[in-house]
C-alpha positions in Angstrom: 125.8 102.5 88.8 124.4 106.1 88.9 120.6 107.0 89.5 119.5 107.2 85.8 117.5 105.4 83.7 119.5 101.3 83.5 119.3 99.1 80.9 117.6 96.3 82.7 116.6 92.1 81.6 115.0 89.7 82.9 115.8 85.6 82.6 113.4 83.1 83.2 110.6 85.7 82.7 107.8 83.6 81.5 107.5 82.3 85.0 105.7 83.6 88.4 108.7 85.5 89.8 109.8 86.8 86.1 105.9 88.2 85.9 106.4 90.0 89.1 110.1 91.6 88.1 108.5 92.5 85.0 105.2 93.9 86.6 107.7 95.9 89.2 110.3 96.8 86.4 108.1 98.3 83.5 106.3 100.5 86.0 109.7 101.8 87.6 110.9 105.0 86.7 114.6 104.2 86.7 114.5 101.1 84.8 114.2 101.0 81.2 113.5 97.0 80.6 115.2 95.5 77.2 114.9 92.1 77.4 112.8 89.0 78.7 113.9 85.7 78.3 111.5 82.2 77.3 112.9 79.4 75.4 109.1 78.4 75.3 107.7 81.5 74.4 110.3 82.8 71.8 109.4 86.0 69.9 105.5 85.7 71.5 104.7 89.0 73.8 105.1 89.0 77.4 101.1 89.8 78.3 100.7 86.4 76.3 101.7 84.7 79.7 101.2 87.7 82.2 98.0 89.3 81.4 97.8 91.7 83.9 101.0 93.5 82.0 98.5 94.1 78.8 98.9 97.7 78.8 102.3 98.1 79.4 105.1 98.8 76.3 104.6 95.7 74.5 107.4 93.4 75.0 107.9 90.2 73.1 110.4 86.9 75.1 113.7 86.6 73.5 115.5 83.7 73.6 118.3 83.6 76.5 121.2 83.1 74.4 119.9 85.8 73.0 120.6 88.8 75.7 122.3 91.7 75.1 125.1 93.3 77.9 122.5 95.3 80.2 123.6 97.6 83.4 121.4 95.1 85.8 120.1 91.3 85.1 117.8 89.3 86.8 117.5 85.6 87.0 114.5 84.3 88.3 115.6 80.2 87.1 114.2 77.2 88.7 117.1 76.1 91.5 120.5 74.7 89.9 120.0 76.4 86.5 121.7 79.7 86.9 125.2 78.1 88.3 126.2 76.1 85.3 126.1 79.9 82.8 127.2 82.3 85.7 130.4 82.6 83.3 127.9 84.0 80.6 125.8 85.9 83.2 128.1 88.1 84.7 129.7 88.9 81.5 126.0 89.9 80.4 125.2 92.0 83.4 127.4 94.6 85.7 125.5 93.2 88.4 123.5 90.3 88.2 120.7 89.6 91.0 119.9 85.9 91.2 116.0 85.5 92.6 117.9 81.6 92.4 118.9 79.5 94.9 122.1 78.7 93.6 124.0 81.3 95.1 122.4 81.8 98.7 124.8 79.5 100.7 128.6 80.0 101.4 129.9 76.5 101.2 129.8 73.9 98.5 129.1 71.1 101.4 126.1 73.2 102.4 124.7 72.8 98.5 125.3 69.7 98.7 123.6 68.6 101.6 120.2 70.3 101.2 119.9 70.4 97.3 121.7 66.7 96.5 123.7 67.4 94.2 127.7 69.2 93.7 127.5 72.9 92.6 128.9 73.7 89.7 130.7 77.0 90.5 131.7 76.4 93.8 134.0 79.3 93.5 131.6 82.0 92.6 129.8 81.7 96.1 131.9 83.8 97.9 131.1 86.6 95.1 127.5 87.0 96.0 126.0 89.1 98.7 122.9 87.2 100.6 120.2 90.0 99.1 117.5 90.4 102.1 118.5 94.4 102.8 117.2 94.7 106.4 120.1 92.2 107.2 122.2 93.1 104.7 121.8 96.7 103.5 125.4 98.0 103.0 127.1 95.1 101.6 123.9 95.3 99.5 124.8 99.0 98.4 128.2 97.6 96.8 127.7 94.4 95.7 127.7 93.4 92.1 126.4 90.0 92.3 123.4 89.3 94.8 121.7 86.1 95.7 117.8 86.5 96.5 116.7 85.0 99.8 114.2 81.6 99.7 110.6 83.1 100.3 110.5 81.2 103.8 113.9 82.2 104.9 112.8 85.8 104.3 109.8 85.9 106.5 111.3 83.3 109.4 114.3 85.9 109.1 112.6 88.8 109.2 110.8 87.8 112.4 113.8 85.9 114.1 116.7 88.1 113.5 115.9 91.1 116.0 115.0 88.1 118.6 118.4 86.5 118.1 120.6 90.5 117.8 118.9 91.4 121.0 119.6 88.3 123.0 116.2 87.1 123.4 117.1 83.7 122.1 120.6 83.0 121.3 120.7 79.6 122.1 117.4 78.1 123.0 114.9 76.1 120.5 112.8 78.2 118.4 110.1 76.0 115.7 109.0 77.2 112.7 105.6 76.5 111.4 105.3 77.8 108.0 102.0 77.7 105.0 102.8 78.8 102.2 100.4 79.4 99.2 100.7 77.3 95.8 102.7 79.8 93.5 105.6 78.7 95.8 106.0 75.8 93.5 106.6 77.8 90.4 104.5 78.1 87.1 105.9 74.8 85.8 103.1 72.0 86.2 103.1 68.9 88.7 101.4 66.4 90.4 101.3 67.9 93.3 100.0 71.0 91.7 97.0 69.9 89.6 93.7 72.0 90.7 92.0 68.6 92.1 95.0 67.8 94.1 96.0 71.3 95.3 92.7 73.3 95.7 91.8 73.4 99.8 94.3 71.4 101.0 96.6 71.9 104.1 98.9 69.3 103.1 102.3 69.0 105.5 105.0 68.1 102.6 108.2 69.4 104.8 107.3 67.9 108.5 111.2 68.1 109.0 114.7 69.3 106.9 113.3 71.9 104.9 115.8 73.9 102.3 115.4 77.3 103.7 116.9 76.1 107.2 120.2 76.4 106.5 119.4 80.4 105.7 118.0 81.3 108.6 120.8 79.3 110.5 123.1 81.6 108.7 121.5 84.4 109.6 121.1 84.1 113.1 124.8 83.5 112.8 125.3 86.9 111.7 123.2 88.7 114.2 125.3 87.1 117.2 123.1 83.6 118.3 122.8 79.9 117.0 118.8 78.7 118.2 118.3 75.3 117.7 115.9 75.9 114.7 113.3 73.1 113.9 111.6 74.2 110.4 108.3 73.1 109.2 106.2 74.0 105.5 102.5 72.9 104.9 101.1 73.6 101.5 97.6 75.7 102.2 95.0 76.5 99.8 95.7 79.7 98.9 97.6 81.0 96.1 99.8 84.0 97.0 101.5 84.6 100.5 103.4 82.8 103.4 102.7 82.9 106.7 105.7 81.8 109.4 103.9 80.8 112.8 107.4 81.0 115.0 107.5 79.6 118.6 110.8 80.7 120.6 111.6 79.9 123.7 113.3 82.4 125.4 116.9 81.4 126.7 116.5 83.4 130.2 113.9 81.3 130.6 111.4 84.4 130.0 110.9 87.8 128.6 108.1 90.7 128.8 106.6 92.5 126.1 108.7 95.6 126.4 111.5 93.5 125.6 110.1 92.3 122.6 108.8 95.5 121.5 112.6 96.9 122.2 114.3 94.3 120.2 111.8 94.5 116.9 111.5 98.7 117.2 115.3 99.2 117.3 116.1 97.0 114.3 113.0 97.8 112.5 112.4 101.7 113.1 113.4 102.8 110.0 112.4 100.0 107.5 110.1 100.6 104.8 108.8 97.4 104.4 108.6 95.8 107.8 105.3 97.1 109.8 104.8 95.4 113.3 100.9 94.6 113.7 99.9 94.2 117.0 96.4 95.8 117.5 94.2 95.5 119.9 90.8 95.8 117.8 89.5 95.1 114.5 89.7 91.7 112.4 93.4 92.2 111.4 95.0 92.8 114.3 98.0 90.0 113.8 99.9 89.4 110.3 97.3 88.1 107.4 98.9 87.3 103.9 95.7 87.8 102.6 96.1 91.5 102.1 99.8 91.6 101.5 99.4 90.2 97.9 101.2 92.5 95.7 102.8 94.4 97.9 106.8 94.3 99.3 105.3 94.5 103.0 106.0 91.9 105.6 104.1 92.2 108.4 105.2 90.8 111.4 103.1 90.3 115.2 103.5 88.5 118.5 101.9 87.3 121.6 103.1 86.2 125.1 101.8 83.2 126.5 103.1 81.3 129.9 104.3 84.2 131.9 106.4 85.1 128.9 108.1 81.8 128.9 106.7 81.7 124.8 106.9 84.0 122.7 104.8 83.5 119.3 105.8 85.8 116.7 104.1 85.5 113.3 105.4 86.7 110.1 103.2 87.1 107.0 104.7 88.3 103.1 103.6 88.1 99.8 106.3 84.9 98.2 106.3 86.3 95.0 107.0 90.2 95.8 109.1 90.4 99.7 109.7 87.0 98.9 111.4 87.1 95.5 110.7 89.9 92.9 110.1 93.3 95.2 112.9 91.9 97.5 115.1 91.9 94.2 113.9 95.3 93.1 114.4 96.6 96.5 118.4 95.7 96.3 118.4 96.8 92.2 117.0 100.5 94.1 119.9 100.1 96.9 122.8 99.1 94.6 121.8 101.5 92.5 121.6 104.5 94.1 117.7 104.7 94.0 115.3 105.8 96.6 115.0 102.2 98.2 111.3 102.0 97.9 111.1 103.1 94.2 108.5 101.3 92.2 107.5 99.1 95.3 105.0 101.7 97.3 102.1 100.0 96.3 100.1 99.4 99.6 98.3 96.4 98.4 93.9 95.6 98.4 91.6 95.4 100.5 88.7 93.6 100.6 90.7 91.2 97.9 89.9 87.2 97.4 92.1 84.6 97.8 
């Protein structure tokens, strides 16, 4: 792939994270977007489901059997959906970027054990690149088939990994408290999800074995360290945005800011989209979801308490965009060849409601 304008679809694009590619995609200047897939909403236009996309090249859903070889897809299924047509997929695509979670892990057994069920292609996993770039930048650049991270993994990552590459914690426990807003469960309708049932609560539905730990497990693997990682998600009553409360325990038993500061400025310097906030005045001086929305930020603080014995770090992202569509866009700019920020420098609203 060559910086020019790519012939670029979208599957699944009726739903929350197919709004966002398609928001992202029709404004970027390197992507010329043919084709958005609905079985529901065949032949209807897009801005009949995404609003906000009104004055944008009208667009209508296609069908998915229906799509046409393109120079970059993107599948943005619900989880187990995309496995059982990768054979169709990647002849469709010359690189295919699965927002998914049906590629994300190495082994079959691991599938297995945290979704229920057998996967389908078992021997297509090795194929895919895990897609977060700060971790994974350069086998990012080359890879023709990359699997989205889970938007929990990505902001538990993106505050772990410099902890666990510097040797702050290698070994030692580390808890993840995570709340995450509603769209996390996808456009699709549920129980659990009704407006009488969901609006205000702070409802703990993962106390223990949540999906996502076996990513970050993987990826404190790669950056040297295995921390005993305890993961937990509450439901909270907002609608965008995740925020990752993450309590490590520091394996020499403790640590001082300066080391801290060391370990996230000297993997983080030269990221676009991670900003440590650690201010000393003003009413956002830690990580706040609030006025991420939108944007392919993730913010990430921390505090020392107990004679540095914990360490607090807290890790805030929009789900929808750093989580799953803007992350997606950002390795589309990386693989190919685009400035990596392209189409994803909006900086996001302020005052904004919730």
């Amino acid at each position: 792939m060559s910086p020019a304008r790519l012939r670029v679809s979208v599957v699944g694009a009726a739903g929350y994270g197919g709004g966002e590619l398609l928001r992202l995609l029709l404004d970027h200047p390197g992507a010329d977007v043919r084709q958005a897939t609905s079985r529901r909403f065949a032949g209807e236009p897009v801005s009949l489901v995404h609003p906000n996309l009104r004055s944008f090249r009208p667009l209508p859903f296609c069908r998915p059997e229906d799509v046409a070889p393109c120079d970059a897809l993107f599948l943005s299924l619900p989880n187990g959906e995309s496995m059982g047509e990768m054979d169709r997929w990647m002849k469709t695509g010359a690189v295919v970027i699965d927002l998914g979670a049906d590629f994300r892990l190495r082994r079959p057994e691991d599938w297995r054990t945290w979704y229920a069920s057998d996967h389908a292609r078992p021997e297509f996993l090795e194929r895919f690149v895990y897609g977060l770039p700060e971790i994974a930048r350069e086998k990012v650049r080359t890879a023709d088939y990359i699997a989205g991270p889970g938007c929990e993994a990505a902001a538990s990552i993106l505050g772990l990994y410099p902890l666990v590459k510097h040797g702050i914690v290698r070994s030692g426990a580390v808890v993840v408290d995570a709340k995450i807003g509603s769209s996390a469960a996808g456009a699709a309708p549920a129980e659990a999800t009704h407006h009488p049932e969901r609006a205000g609560v702070v409802r703990t539905y993962k106390p223990t074995g949540h999906r996502h730990t076996v990513e970050i497990v993987r990826a404190m693997e790669t950056a040297g360290g295995s921390p005993s990682l305890h993961v937990t998600a509450t439901a909270i009553g907002m609608v965008r945005g995740i925020l990752a409360t993450i309590h490590v325990f520091p394996d020499a038993g403790s640590v001082s800011e300066k080391d801290v500061w060391k370990a996230y400025r000297a993997t983080y310097a030269d990221e676009p989209f991670v900003r440590i906030i650690k201010q000393g005045r003003g009413l956002y001086r830690l990580p706040e979801p609030k006025i991420l929305q939108g944007t392919n930020y993730c913010d990430i603080g921390f505090e020392l308490e107990d004679g540095g014995r914990r360490l607090v770090v807290l890790s805030a992202l929009d789900n929808l965009v750093k989580g799953a569509a803007g992350n997606a866009v950002q390795c589309f700019n990386l693989r190919a060849g685009f400035p990596e920020t392209t189409g994803l420098e909006f900086p996001g609203l302020h005052p904004v409601g919730s």
